[in-house]
C-alpha positions as CSV (number, residue, x, y, z in Angstrom):
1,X,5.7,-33.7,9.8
2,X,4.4,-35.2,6.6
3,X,4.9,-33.6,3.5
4,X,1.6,-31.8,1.2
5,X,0.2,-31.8,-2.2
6,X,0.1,-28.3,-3.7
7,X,-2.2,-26.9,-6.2
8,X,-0.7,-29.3,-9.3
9,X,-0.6,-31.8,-7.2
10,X,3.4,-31.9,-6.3
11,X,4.2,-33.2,-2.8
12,X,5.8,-30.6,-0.6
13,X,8.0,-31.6,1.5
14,X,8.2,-30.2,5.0
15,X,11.6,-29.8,6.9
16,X,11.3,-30.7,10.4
17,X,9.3,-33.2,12.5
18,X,7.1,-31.1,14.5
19,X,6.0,-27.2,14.9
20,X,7.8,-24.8,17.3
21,X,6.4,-21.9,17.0
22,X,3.0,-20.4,15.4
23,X,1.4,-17.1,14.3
24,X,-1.6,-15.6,12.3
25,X,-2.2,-12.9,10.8
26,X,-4.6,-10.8,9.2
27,X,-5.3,-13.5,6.3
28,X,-2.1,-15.6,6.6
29,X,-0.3,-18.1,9.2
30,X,3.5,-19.0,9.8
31,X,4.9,-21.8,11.8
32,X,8.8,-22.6,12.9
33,X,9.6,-26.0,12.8
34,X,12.4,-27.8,15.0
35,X,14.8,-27.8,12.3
36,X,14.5,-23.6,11.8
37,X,12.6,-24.0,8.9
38,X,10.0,-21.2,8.5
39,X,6.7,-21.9,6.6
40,X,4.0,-19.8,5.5
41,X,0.5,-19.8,4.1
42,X,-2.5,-17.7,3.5
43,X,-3.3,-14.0,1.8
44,X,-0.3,-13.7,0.1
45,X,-1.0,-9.7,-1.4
46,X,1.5,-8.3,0.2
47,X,4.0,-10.9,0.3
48,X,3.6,-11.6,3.8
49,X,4.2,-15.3,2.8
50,X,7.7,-14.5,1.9
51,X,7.7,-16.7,-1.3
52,X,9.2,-13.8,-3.8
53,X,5.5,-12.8,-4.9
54,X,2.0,-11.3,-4.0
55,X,0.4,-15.0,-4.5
56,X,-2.0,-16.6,-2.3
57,X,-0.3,-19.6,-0.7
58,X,-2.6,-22.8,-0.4
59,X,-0.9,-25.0,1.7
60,X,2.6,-24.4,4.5
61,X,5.3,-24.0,2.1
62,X,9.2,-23.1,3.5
63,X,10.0,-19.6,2.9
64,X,12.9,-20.8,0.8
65,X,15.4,-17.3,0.8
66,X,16.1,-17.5,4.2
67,X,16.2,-21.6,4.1
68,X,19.6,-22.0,5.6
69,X,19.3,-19.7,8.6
70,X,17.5,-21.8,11.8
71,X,14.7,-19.5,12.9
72,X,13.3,-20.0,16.3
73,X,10.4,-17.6,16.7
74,X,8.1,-15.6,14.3
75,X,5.1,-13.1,14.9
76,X,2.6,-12.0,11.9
77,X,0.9,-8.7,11.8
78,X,-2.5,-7.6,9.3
79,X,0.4,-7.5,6.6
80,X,3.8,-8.6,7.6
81,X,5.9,-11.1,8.8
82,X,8.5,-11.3,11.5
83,X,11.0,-13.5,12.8
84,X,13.8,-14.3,14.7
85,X,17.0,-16.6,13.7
86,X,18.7,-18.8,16.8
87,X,21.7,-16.3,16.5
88,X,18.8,-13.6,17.4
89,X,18.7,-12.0,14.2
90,X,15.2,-10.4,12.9
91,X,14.7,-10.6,9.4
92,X,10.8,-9.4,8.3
93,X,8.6,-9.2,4.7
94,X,5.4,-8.5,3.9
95,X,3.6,-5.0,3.8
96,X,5.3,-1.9,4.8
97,X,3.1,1.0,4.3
98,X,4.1,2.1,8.0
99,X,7.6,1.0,8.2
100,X,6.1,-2.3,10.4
101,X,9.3,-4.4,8.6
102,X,11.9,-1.9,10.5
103,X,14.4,-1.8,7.1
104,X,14.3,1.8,7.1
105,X,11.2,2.3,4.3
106,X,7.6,2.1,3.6
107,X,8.8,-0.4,0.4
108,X,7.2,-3.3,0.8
109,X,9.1,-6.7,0.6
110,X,8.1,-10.3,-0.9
111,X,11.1,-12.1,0.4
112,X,13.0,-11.6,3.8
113,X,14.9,-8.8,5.0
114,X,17.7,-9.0,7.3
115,X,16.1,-5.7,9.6
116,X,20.0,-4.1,9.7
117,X,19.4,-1.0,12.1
118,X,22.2,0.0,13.6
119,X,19.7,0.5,16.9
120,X,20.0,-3.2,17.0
121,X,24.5,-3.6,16.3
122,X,25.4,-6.3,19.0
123,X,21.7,-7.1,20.1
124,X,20.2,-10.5,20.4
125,X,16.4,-10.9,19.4
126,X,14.9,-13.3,21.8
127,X,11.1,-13.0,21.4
128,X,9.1,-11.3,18.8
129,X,5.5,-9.8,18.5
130,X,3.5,-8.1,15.8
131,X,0.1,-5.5,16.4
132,X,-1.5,-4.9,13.1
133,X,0.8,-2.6,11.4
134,X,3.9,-2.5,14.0
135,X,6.5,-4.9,15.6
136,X,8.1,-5.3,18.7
137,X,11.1,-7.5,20.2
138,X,12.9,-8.2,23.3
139,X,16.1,-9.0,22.9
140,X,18.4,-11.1,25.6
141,X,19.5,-7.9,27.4
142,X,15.9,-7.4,28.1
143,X,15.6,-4.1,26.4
144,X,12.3,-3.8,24.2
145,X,12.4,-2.6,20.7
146,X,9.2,-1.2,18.9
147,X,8.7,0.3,15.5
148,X,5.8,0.8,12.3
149,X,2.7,2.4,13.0
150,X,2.6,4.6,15.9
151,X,-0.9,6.7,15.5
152,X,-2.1,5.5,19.3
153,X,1.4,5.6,20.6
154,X,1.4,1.7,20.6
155,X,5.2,1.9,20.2
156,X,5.7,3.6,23.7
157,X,7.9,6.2,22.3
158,X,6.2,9.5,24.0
159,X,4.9,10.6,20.6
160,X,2.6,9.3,17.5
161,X,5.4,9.7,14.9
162,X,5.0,6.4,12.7
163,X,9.2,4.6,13.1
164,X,10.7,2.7,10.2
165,X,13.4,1.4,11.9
166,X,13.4,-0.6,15.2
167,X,13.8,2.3,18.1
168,X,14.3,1.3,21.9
169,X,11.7,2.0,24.4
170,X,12.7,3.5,27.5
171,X,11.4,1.9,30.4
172,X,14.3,3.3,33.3
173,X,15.7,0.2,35.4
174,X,13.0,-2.5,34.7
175,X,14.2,-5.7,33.0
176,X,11.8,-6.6,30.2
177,X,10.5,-10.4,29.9
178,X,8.3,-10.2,27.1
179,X,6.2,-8.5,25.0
180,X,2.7,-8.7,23.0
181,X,1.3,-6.1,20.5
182,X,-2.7,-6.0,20.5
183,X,-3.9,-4.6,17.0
184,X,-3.2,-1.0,18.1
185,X,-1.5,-1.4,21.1
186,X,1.6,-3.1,23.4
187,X,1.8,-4.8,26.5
188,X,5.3,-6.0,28.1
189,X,5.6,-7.9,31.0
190,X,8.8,-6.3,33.0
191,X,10.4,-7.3,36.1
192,X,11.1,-4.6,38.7
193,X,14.5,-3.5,40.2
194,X,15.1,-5.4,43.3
């Protein structure tokens, strides 16, 4: 990958040599690169572009406060911003008026969040989707995790309570392989017991 110019004319330059993984949002986009790197561009109002502000962001520029931890996959919601590091951490910014970040608040957040539930203590993130206003992961146990807005009962939780904090979704002896969240809804593709 070649490196940009920004607004003043600065070349940016882009860690990596080619793109991993991609997602858009609402107004914004996000990429992985093969080094980890995680870049972002687009509506910036919420700080879905994870640069420390509310600014719109012109061209793919690294999400610099989590520079140091290799990302391998990332999902982007109407607002927010999701991703997972190679150790299977999920770390999340961007709007929060539904608890779609899974920090335990509706505060929204302009840099990244480690997302330290204790639903998720000795859990491995290994794929990560985002519907408008809520998240979802599977980690490498194959147990899905859902949480933000829940007013259709996209989460899969038997209610419409809206979660702030990433909350296991019961699904009895299937083995989960992935997941996708529609706008208001989610789909997981499970395996059945043999």
């Amino acid at each position: 990958m070649k490196g940009n110019k920004n607004a003043e004319g600065q070349i940016n330059k882009v860690t990596g040599n080619r793109v991993t993984a991609i997602a858009c949002g609402g107004r914004h986009s996000v990429v992985v690169t093969d080094s980890g790197a995680l870049l972002a561009f687009g509506w910036g109002l919420y700080g879905q572009c994870g640069q420390g502000n509310t600014d719109d962001v012109l061209s793919p520029t690294c999400v610099s406060a989590i520079l140091g931890v290799k990302m391998q996959d990332v999902a982007a919601g109407l607002w927010h911003t999701v991703s997972i590091s190679a150790d299977g951490d999920v770390y999340s910014f961007g709007g929060n008026q539904f608890g779609q970040l899974g920090i335990g608040s509706d505060q929204a957040e302009t840099i990244p969040k480690l997302v330290d539930a204790p639903s998720l203590e000795n859990k491995n993130a290994r794929s990560v989707s985002c519907g408008a206003r809520h998240s979802a992961i599977i980690t490498d146990e194959g147990e899905v995790f859902c949480w933000g807005w829940n007013k259709y009962g996209q989460l899969g939780l038997g209610d419409s309570m809206d979660r702030n904090v990433p909350c296991i979704v019961p699904v009895d002896e299937y083995h989960l392989l992935n997941v996708s969240c529609g706008w208001w809804h989610t789909l997981v593709l499970a395996e059945s017991p043999t």
